[in-house]
C-alpha positions as CSV (number, residue, x, y, z in Angstrom):
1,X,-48.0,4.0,-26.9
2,X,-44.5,3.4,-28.2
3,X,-44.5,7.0,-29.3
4,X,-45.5,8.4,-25.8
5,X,-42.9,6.3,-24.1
6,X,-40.0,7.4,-26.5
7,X,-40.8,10.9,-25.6
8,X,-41.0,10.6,-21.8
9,X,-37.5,8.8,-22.3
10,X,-36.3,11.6,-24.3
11,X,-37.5,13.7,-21.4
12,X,-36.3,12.4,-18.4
13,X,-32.6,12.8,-18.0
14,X,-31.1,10.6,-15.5
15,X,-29.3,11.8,-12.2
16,X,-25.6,12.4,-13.1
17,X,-24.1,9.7,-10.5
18,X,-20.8,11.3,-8.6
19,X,-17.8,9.1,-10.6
20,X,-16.6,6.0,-9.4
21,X,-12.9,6.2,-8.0
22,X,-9.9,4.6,-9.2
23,X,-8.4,1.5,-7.7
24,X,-5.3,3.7,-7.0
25,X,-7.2,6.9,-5.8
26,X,-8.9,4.8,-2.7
27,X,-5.6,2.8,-1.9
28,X,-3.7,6.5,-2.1
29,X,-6.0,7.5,0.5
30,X,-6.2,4.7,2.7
31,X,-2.4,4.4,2.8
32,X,-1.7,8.3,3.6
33,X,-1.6,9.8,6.8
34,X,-5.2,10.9,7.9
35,X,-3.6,14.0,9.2
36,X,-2.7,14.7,5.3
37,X,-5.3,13.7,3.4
38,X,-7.6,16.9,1.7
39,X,-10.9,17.5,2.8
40,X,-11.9,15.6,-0.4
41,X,-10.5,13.0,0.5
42,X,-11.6,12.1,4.1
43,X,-15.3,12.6,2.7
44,X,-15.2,10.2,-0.2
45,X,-12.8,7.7,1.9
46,X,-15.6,8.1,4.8
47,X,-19.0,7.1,2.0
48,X,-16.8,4.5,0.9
49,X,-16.3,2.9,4.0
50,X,-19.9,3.2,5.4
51,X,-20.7,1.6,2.0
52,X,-18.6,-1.2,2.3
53,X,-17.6,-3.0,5.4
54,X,-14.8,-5.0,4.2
55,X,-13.1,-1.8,3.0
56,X,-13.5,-0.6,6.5
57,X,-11.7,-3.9,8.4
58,X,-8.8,-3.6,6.0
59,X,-8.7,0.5,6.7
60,X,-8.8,-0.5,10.4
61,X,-5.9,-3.6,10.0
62,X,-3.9,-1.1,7.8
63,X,-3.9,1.8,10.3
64,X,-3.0,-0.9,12.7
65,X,-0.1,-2.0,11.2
66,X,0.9,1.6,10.2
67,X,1.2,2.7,13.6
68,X,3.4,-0.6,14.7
69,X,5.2,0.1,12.4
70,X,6.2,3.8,12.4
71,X,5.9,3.4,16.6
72,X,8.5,0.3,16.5
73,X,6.2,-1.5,19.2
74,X,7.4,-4.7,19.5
75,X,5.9,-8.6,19.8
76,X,2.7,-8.2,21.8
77,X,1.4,-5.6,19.0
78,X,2.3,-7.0,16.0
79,X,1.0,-10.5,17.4
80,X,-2.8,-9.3,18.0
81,X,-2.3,-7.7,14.8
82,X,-1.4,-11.0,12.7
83,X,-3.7,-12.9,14.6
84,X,-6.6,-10.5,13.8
85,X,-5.1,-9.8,10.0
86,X,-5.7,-14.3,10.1
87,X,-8.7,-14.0,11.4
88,X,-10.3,-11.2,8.4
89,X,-12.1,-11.9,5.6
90,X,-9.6,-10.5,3.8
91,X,-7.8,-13.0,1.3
92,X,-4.6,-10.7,0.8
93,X,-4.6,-9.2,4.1
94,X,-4.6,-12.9,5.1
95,X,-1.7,-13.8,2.8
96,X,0.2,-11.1,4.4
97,X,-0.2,-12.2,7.8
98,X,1.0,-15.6,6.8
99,X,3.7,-14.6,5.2
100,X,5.1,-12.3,8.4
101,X,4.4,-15.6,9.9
102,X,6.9,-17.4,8.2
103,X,9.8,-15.0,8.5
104,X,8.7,-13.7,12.2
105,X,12.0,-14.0,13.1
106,X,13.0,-11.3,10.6
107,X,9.8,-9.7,11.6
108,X,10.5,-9.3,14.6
109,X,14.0,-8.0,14.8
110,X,13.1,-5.0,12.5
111,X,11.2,-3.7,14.9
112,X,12.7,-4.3,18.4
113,X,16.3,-4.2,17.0
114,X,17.6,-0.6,16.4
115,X,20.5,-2.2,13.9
116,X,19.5,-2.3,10.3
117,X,20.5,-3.1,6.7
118,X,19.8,0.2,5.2
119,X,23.2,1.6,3.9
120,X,24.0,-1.9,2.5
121,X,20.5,-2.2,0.7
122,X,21.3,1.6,-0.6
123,X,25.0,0.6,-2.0
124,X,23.3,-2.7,-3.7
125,X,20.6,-0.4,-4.9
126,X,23.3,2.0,-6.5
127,X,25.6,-0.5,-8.4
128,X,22.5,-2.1,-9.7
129,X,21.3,0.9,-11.3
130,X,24.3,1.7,-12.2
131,X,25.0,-2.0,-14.0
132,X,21.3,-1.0,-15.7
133,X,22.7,1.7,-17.6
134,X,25.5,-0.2,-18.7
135,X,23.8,-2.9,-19.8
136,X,25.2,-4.7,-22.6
137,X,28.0,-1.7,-23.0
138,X,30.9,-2.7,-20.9
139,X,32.6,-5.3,-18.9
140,X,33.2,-5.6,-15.6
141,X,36.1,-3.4,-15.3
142,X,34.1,-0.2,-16.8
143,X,31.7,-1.2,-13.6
144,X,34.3,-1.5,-11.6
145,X,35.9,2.2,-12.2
146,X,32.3,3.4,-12.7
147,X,31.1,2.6,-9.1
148,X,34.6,3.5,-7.7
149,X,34.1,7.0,-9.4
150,X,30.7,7.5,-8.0
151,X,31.4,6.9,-4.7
């Protein structure tokens, strides 16, 4: 018996299963633009959703907050949103709510406000990299003439 079984296990070859995707792969592809995503793409990320619904609630809250955000729609939006994004099952997407919660203030001028920190948060971005490469080599004045140069 133990003969006749090794055979017919030596015999039947399993059904290559399709490979699981990365982590990375299905957050790449939830977080692009469905108008950009390959073919490929919008298949695997539509099995993967009908496979799992809490992957589809936090594609749906994600597109949501996507579009508020590249739209700039103000308060009455991003207020369903949060109280939706409390409401899910969704630990992180919970968090996240909670946090824009805390700082709706902030929030909320982003997005209604057409006034923004950008250049400063580019010039802060630029001497820091630029105090990176010196690190450890040079004093303040070297920084100093360094980001006076590069300007």
């Amino acid at each position: 018996m133990r003969r006749f079984v090794h055979r017919l296990r030596n015999n039947a070859k399993p059904a290559a299963l399709p490979p699981v995707p990365k982590v990375r792969e299905v957050t790449r592809m939830i977080l692009t633009h469905p108008d950009n995503r390959p073919e490929s793409g919008r298949v695997l990320l539509k099995e993967l959703l009908h496979c799992c619904r809490e992957l589809d609630e936090a594609c749906e809250l994600i597109a949501r907050f996507a579009s508020i955000l590249l739209h700039r729609r103000g308060q009455e939006d991003l207020e369903r949103w949060t109280a939706d994004a409390e409401a899910s099952q969704l630990p992180e997407l919970r968090g996240f709510a909670t946090g824009l919660r805390k700082d709706w203030d902030a929030v909320m001028a982003g997005l209604t406000l057409r006034w923004n920190s950008g250049p400063v948060e580019g010039h802060v971005n630029r001497i820091k990299m630029l105090k990176r490469q010196m690190f450890g080599r040079a004093k303040l004045d070297l920084l100093r003439k360094r980001v006076l140069l590069a300007s």
